[in-house]
HTML snippet that shows the backbone in 3Dmol.js (N, CA, C, O; Angstrom):
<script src="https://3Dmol.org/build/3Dmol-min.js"></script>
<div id="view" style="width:600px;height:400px;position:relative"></div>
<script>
const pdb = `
ATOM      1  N   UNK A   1      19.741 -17.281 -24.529  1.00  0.00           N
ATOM      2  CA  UNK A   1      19.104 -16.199 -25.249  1.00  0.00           C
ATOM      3  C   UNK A   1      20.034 -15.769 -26.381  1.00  0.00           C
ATOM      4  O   UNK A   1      21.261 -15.849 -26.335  1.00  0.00           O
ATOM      5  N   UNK A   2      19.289 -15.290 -27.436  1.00  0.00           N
ATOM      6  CA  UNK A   2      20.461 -15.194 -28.954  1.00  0.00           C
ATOM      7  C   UNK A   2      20.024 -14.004 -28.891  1.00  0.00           C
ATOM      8  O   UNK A   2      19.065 -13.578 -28.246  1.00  0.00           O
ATOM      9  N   UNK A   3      20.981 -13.275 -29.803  1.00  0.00           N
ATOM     10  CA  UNK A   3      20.706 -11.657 -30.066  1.00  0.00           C
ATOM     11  C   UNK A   3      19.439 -11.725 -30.901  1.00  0.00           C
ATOM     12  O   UNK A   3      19.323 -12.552 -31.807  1.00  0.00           O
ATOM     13  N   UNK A   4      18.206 -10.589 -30.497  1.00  0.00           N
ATOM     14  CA  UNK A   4      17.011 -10.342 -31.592  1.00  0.00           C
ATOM     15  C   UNK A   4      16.713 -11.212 -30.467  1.00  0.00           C
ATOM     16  O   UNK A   4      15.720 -10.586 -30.094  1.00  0.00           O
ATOM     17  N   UNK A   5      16.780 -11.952 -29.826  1.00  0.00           N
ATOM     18  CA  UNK A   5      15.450 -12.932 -28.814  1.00  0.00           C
ATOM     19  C   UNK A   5      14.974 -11.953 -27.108  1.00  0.00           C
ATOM     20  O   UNK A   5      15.706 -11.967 -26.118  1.00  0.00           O
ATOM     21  N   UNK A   6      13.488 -11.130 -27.192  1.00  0.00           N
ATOM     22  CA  UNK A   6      13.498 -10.507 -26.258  1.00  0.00           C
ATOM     23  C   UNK A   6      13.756 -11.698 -24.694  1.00  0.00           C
ATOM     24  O   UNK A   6      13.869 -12.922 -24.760  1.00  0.00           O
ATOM     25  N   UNK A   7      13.788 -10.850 -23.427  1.00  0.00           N
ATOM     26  CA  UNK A   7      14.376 -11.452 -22.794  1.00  0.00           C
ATOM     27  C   UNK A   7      12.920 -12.260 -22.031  1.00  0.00           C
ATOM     28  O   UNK A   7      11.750 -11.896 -22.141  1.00  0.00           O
ATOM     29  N   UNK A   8      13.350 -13.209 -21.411  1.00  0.00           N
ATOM     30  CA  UNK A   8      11.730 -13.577 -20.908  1.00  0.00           C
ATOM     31  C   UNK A   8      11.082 -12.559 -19.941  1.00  0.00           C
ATOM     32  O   UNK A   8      11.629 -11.526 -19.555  1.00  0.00           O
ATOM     33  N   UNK A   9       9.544 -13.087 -19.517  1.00  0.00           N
ATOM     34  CA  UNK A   9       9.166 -11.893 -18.875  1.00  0.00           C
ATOM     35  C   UNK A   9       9.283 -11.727 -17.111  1.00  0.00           C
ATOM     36  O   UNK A   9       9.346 -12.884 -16.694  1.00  0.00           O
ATOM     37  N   UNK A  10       9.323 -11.011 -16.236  1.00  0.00           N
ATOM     38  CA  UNK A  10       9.782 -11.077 -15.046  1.00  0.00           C
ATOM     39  C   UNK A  10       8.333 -11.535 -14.837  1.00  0.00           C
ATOM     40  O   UNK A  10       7.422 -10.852 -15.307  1.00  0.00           O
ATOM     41  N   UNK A  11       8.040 -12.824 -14.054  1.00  0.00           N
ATOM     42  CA  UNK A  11       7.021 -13.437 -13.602  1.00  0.00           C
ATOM     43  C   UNK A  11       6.519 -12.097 -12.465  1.00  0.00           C
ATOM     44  O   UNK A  11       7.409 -11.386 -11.999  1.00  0.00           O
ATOM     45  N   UNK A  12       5.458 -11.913 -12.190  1.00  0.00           N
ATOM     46  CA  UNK A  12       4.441 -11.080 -11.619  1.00  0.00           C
ATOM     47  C   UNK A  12       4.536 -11.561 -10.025  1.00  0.00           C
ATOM     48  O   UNK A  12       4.738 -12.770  -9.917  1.00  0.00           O
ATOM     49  N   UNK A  13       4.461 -11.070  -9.183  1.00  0.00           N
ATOM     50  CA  UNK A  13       4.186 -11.610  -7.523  1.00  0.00           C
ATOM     51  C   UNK A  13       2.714 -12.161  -7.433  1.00  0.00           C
ATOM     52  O   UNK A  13       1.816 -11.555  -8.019  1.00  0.00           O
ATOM     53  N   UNK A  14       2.524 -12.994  -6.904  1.00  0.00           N
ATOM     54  CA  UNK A  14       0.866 -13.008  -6.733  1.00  0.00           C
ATOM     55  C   UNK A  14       0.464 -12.486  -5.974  1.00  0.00           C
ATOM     56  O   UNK A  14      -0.680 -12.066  -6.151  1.00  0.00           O
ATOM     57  N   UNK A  15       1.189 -12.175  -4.600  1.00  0.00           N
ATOM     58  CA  UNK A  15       0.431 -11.639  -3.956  1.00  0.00           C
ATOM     59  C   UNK A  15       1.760 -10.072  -2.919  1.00  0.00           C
ATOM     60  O   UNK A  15       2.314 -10.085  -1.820  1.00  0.00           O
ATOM     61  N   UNK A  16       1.720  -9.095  -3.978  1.00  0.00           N
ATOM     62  CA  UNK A  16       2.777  -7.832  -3.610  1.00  0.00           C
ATOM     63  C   UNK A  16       2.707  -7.509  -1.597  1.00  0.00           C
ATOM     64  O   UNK A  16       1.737  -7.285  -0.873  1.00  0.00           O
ATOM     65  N   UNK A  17       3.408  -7.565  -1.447  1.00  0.00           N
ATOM     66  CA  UNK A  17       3.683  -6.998   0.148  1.00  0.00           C
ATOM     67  C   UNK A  17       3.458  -5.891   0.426  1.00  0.00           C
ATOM     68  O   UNK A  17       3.219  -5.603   1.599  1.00  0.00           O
ATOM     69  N   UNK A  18       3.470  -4.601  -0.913  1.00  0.00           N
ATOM     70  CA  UNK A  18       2.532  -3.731  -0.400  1.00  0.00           C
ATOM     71  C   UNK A  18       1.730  -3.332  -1.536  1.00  0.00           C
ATOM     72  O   UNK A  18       2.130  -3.527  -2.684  1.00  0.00           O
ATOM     73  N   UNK A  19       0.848  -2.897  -1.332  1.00  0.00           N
ATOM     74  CA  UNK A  19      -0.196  -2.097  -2.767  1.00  0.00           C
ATOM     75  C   UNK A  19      -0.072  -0.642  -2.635  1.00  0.00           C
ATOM     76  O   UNK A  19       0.049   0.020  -1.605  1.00  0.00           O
ATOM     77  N   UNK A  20      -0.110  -0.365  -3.528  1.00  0.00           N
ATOM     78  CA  UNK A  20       0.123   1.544  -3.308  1.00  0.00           C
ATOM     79  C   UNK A  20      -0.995   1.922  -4.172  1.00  0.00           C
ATOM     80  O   UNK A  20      -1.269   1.442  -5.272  1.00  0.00           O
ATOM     81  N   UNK A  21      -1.737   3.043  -3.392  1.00  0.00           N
ATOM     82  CA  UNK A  21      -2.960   3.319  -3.871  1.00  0.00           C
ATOM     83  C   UNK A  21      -2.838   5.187  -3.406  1.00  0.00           C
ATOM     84  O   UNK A  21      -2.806   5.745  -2.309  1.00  0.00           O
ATOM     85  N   UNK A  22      -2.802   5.645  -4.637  1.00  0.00           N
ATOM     86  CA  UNK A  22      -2.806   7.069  -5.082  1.00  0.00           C
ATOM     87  C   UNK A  22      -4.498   7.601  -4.035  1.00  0.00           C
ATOM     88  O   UNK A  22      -5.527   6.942  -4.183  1.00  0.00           O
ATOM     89  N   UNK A  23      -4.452   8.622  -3.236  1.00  0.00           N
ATOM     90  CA  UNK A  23      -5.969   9.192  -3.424  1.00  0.00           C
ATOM     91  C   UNK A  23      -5.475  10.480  -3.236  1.00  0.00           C
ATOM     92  O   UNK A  23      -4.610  11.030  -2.556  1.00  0.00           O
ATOM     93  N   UNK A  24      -6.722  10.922  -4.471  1.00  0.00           N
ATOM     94  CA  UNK A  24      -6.420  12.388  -4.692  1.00  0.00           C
ATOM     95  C   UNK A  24      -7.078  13.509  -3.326  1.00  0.00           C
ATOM     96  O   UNK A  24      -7.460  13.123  -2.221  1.00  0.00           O
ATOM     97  N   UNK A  25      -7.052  14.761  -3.767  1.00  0.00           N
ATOM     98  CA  UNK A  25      -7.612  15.601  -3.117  1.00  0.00           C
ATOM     99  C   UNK A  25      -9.340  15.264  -2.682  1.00  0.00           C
ATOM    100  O   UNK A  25      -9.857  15.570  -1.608  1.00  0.00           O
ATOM    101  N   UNK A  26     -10.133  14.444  -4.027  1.00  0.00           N
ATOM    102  CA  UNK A  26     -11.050  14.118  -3.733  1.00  0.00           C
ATOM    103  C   UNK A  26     -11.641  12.997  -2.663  1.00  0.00           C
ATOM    104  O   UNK A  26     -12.705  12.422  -2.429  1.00  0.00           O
ATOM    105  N   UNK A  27     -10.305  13.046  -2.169  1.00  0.00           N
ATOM    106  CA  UNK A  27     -10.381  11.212  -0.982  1.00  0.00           C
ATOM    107  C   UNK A  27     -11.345  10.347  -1.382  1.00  0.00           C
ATOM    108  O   UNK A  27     -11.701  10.443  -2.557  1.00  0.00           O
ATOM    109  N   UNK A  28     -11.757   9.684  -0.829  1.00  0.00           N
ATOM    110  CA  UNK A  28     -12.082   8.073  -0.478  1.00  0.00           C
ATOM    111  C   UNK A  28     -13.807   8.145  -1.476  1.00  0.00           C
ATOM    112  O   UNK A  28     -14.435   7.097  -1.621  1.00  0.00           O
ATOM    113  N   UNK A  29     -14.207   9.127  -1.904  1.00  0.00           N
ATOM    114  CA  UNK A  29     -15.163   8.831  -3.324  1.00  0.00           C
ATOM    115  C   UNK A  29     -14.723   8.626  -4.571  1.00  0.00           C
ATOM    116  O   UNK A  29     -15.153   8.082  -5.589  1.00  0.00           O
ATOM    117  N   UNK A  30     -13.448   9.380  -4.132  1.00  0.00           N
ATOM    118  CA  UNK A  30     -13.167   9.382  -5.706  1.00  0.00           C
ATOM    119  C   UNK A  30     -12.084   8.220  -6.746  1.00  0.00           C
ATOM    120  O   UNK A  30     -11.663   8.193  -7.902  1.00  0.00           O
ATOM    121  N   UNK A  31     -11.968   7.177  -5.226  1.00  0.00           N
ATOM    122  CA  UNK A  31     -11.484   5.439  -5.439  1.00  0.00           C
ATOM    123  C   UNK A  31     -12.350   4.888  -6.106  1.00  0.00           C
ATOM    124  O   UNK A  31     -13.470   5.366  -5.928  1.00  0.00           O
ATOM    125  N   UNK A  32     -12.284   4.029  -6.842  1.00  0.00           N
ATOM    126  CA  UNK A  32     -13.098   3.052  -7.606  1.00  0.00           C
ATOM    127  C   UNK A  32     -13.085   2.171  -6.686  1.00  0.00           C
ATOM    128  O   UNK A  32     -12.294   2.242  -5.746  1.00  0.00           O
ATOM    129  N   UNK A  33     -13.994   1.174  -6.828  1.00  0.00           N
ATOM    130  CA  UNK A  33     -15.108  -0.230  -6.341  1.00  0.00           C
ATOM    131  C   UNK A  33     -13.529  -1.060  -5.366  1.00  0.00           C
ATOM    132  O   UNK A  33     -13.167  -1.331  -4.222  1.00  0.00           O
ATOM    133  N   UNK A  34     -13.016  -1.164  -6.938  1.00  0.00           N
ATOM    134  CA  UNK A  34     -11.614  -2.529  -6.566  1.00  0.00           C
ATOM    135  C   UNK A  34     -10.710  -1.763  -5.680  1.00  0.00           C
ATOM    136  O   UNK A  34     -10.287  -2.467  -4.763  1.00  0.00           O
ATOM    137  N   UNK A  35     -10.263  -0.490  -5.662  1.00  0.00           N
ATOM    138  CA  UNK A  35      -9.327   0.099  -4.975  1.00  0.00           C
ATOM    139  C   UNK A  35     -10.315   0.001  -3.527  1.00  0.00           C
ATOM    140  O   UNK A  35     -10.007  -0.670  -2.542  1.00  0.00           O
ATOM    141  N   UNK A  36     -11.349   0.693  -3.638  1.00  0.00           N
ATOM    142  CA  UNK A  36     -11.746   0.825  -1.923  1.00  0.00           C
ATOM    143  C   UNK A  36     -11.633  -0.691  -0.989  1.00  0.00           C
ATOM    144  O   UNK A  36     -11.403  -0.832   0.212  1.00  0.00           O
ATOM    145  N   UNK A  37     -11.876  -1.659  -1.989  1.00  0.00           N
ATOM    146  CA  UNK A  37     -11.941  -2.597  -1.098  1.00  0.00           C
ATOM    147  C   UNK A  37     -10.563  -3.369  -1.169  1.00  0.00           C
ATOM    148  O   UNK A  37     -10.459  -4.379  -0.473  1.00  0.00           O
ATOM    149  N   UNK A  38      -9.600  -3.012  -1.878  1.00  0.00           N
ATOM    150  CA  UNK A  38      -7.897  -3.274  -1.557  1.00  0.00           C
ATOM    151  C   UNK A  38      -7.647  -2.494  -0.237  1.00  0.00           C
ATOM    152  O   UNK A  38      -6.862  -2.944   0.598  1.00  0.00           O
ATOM    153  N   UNK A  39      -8.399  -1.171  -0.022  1.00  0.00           N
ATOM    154  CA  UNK A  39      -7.913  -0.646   1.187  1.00  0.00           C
ATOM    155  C   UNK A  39      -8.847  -1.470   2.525  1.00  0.00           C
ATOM    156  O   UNK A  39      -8.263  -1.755   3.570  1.00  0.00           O
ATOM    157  N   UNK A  40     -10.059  -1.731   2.361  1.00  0.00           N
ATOM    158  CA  UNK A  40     -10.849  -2.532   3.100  1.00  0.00           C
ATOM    159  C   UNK A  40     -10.658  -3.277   3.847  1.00  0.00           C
ATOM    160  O   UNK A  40     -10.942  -3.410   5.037  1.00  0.00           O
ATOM    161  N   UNK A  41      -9.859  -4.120   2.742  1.00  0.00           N
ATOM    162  CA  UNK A  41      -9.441  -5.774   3.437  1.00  0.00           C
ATOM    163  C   UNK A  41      -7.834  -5.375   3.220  1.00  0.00           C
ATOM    164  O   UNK A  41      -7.135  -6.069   2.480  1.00  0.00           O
ATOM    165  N   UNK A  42      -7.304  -4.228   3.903  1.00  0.00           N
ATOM    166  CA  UNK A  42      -5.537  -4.280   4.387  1.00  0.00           C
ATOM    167  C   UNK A  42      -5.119  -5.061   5.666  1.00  0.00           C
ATOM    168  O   UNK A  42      -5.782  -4.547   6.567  1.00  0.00           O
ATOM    169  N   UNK A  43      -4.716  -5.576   5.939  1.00  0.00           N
ATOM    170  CA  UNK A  43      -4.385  -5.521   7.210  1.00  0.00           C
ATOM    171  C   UNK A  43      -3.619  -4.439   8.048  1.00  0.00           C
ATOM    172  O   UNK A  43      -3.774  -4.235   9.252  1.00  0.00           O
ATOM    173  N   UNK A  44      -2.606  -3.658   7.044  1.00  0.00           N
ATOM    174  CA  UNK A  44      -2.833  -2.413   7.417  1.00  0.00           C
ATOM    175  C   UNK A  44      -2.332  -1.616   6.364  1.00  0.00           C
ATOM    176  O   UNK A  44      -1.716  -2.034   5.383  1.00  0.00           O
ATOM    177  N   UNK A  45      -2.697  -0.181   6.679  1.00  0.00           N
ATOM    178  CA  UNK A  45      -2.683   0.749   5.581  1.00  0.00           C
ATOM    179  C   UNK A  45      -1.333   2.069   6.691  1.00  0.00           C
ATOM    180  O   UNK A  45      -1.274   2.397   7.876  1.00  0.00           O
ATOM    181  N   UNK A  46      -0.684   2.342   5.706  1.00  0.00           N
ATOM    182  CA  UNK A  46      -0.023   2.954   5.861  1.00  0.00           C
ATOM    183  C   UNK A  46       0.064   4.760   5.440  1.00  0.00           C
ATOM    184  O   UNK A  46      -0.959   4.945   4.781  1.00  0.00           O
ATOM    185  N   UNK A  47       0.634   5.762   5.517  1.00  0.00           N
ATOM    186  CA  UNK A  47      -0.238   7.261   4.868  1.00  0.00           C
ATOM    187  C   UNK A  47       0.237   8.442   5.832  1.00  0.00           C
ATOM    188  O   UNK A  47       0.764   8.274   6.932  1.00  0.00           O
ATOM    189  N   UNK A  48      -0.016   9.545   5.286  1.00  0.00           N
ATOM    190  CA  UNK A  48      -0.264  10.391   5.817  1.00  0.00           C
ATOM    191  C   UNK A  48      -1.314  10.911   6.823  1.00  0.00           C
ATOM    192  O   UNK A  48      -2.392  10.409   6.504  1.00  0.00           O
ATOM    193  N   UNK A  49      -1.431  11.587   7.738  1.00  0.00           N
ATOM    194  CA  UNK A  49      -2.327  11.922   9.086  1.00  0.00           C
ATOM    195  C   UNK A  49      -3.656  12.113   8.249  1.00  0.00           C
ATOM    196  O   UNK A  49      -4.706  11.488   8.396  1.00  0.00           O
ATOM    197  N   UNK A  50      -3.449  12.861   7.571  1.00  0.00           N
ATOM    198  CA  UNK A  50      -4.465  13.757   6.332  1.00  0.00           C
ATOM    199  C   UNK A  50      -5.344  12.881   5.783  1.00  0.00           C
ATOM    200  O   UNK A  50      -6.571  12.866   5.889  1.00  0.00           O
ATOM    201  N   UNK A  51      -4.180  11.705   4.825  1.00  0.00           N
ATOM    202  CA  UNK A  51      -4.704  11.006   4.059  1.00  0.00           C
ATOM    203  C   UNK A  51      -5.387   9.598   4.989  1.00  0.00           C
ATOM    204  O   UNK A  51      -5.999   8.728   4.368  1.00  0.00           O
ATOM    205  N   UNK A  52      -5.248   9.524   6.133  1.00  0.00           N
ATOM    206  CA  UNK A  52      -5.948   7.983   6.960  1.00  0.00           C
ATOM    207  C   UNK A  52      -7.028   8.747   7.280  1.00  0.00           C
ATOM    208  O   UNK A  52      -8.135   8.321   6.951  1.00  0.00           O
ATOM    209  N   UNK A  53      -6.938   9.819   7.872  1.00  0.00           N
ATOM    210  CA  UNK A  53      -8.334  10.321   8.381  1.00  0.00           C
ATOM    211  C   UNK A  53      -9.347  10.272   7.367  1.00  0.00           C
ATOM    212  O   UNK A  53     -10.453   9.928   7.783  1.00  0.00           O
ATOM    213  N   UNK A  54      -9.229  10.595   5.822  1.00  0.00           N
ATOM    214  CA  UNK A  54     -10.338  10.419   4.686  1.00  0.00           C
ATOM    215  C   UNK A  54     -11.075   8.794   4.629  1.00  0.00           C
ATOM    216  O   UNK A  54     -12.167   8.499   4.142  1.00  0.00           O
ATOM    217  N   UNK A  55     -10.298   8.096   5.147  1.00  0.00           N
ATOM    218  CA  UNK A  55     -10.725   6.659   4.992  1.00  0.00           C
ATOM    219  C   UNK A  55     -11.811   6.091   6.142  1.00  0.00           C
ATOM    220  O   UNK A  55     -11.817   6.258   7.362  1.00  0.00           O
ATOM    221  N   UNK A  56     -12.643   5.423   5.346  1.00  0.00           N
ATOM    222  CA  UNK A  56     -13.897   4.481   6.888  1.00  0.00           C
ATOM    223  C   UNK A  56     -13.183   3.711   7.538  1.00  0.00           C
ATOM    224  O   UNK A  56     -12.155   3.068   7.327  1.00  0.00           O
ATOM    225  N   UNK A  57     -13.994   3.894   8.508  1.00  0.00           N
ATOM    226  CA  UNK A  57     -13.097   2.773   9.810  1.00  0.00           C
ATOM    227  C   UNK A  57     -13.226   1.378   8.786  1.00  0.00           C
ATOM    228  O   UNK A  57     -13.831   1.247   7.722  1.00  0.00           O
ATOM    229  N   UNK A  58     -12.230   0.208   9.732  1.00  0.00           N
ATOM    230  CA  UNK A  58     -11.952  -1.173   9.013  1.00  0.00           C
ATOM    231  C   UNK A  58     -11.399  -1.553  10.178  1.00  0.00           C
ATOM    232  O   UNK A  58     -10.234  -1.402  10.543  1.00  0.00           O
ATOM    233  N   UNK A  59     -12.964  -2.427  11.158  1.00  0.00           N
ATOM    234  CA  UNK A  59     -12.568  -3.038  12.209  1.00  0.00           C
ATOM    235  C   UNK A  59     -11.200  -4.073  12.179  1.00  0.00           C
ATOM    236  O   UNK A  59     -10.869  -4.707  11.177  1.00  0.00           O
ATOM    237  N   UNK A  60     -10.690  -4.097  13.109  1.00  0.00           N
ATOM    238  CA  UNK A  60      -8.988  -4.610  12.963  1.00  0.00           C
ATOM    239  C   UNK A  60      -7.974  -4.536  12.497  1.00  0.00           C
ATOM    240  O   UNK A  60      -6.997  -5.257  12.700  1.00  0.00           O
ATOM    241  N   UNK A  61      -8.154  -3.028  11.331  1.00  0.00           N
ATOM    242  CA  UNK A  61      -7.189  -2.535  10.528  1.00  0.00           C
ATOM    243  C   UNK A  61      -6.118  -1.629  10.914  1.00  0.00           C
ATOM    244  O   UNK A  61      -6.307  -0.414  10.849  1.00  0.00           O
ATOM    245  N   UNK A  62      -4.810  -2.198  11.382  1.00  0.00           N
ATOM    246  CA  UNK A  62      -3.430  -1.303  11.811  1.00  0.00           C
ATOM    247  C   UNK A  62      -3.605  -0.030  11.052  1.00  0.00           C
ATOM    248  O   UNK A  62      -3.623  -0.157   9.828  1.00  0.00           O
ATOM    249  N   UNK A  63      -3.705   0.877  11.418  1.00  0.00           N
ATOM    250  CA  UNK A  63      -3.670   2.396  10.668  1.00  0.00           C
ATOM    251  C   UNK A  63      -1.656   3.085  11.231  1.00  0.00           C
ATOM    252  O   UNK A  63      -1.166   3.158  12.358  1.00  0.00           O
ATOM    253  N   UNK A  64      -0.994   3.469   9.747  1.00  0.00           N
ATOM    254  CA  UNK A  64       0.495   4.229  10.788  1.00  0.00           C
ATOM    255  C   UNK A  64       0.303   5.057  10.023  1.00  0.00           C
ATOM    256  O   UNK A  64      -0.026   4.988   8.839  1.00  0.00           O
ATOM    257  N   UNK A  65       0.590   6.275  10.959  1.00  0.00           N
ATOM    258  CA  UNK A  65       1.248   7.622  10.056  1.00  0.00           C
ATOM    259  C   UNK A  65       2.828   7.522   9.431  1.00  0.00           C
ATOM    260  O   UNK A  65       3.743   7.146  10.165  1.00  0.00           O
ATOM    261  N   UNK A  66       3.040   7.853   8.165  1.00  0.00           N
ATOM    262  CA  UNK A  66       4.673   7.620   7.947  1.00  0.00           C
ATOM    263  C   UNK A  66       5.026   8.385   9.087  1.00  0.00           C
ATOM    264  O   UNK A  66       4.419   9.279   9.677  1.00  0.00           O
ATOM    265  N   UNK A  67       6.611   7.622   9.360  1.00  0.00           N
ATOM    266  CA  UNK A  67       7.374   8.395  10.230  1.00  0.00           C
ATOM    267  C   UNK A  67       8.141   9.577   9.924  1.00  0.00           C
ATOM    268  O   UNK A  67       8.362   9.619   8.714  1.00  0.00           O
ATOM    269  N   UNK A  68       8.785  10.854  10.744  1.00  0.00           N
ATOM    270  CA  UNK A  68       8.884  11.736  10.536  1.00  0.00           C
ATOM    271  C   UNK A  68      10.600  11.695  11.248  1.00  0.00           C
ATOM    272  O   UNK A  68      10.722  11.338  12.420  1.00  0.00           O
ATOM    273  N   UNK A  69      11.719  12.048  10.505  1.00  0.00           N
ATOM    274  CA  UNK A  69      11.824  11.782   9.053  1.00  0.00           C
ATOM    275  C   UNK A  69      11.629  10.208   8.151  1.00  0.00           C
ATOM    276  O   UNK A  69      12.309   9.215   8.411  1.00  0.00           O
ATOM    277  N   UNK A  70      10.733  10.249   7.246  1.00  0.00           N
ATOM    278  CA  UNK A  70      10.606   9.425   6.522  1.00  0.00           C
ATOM    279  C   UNK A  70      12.327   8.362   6.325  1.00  0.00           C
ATOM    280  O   UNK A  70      12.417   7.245   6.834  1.00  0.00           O
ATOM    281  N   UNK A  71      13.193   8.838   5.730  1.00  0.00           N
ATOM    282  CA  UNK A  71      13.961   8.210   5.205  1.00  0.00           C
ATOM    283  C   UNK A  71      14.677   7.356   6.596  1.00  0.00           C
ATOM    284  O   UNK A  71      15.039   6.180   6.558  1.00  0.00           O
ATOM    285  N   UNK A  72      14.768   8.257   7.784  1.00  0.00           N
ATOM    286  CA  UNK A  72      14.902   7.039   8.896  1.00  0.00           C
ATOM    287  C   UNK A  72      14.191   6.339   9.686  1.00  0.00           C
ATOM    288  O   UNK A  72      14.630   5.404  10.355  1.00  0.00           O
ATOM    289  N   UNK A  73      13.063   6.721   9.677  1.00  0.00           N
ATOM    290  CA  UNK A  73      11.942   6.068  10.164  1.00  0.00           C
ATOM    291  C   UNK A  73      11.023   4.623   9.402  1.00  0.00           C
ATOM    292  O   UNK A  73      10.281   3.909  10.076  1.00  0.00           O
ATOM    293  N   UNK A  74      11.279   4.407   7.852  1.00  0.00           N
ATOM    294  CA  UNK A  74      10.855   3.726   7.437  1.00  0.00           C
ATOM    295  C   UNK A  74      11.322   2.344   7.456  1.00  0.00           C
ATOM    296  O   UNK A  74      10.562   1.456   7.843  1.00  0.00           O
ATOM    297  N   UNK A  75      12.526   2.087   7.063  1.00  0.00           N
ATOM    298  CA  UNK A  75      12.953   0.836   7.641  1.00  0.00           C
ATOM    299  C   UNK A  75      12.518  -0.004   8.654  1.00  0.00           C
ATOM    300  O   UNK A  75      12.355  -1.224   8.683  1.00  0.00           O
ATOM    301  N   UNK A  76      12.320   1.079   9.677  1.00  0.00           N
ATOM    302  CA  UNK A  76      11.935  -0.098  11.198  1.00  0.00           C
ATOM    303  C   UNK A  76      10.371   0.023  11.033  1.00  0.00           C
ATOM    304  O   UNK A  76       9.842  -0.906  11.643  1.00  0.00           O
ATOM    305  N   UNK A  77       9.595   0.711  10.519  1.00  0.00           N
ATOM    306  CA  UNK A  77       8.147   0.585  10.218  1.00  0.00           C
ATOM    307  C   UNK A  77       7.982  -0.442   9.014  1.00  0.00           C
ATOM    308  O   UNK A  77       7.025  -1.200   9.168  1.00  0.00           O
ATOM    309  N   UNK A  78       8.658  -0.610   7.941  1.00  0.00           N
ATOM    310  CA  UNK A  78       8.449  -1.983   7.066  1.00  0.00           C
ATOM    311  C   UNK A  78       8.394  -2.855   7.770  1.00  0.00           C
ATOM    312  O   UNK A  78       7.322  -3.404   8.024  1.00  0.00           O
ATOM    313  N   UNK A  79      10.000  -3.379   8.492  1.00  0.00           N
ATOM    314  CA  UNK A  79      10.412  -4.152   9.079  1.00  0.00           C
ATOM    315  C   UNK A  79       9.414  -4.990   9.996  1.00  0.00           C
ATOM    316  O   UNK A  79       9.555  -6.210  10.079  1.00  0.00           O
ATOM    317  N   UNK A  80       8.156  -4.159  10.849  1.00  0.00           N
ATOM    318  CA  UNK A  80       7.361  -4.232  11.675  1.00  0.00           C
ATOM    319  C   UNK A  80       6.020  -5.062  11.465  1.00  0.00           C
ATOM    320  O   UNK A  80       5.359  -5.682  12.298  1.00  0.00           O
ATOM    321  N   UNK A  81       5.794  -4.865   9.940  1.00  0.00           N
ATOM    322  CA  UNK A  81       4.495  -5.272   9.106  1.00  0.00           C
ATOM    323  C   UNK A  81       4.180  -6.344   8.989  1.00  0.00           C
ATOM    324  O   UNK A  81       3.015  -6.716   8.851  1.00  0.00           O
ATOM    325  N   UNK A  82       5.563  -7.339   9.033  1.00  0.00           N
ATOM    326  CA  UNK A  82       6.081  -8.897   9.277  1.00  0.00           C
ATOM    327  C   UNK A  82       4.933  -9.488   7.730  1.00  0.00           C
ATOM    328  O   UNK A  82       4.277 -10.529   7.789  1.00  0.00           O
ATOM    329  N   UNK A  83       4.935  -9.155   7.286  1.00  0.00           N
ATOM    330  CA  UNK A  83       4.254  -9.859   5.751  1.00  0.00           C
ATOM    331  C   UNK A  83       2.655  -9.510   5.738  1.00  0.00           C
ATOM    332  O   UNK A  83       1.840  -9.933   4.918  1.00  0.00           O
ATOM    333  N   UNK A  84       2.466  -8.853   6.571  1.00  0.00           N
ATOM    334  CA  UNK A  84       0.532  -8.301   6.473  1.00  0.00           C
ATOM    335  C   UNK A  84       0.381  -7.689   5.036  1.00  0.00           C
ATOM    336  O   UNK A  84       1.356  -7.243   4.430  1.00  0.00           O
ATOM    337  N   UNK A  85      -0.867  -7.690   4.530  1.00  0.00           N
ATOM    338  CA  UNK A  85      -1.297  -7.270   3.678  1.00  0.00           C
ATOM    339  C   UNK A  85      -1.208  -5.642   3.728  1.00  0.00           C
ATOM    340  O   UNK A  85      -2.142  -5.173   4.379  1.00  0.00           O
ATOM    341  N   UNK A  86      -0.316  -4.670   3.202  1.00  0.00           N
ATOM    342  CA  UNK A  86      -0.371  -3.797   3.457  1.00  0.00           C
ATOM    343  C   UNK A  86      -0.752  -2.753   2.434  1.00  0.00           C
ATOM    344  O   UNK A  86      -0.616  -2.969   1.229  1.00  0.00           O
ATOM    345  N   UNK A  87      -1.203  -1.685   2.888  1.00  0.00           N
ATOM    346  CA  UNK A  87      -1.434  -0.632   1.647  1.00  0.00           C
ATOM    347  C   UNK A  87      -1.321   0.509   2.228  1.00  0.00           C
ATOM    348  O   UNK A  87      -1.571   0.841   3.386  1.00  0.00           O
ATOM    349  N   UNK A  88      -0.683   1.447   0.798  1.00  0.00           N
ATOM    350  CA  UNK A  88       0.195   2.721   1.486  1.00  0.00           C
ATOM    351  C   UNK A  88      -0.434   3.720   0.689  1.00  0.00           C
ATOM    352  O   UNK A  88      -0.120   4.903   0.821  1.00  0.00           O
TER     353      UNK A  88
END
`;
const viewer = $3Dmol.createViewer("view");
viewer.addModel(pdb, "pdb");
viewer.setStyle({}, {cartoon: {color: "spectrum"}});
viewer.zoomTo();
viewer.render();
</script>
């Protein structure tokens, strides 16, 4: 690479280990088409008590509440997911 040459681009994952999907106060209407069905087909979805309860059932879908405290509890809950399609 020479000076003035931007750097190449960081190739994209094809397929991310987790998806993170924002829902507002308005829960699970107020997802668009592509988001509801990223949460659909999770294998599991990860969230708050609050925020899983807004969601339709999804026969065979692991549902976790984050752990409490988060910052030590998360490690061994990633760790656990073993490469499932997950969404948080």
């Amino acid at each position: 690479m020479t000076i003035g040459t931007p750097p190449p681009p960081v190739p994209l994952l094809p397929d991310p280990r987790i998806t993170v999907v924002g829902v507002t106060a308005d829960g699970w209407p107020s997802l668009p088409g592509r988001l509801r069905r990223t949460v659909l087909e999770a294998e599991v979805v990860l969230g708050g008590r609050r925020h899983l309860a807004m969601l339709p059932e999804a026969p065979g879908q692991r549902r976790e509440v984050w752990p409490s405290p988060l910052r030590q509890g998360l490690p061994g809950l990633l760790a656990s997911l073993g490469g499932a399609r997950t969404v948080a």
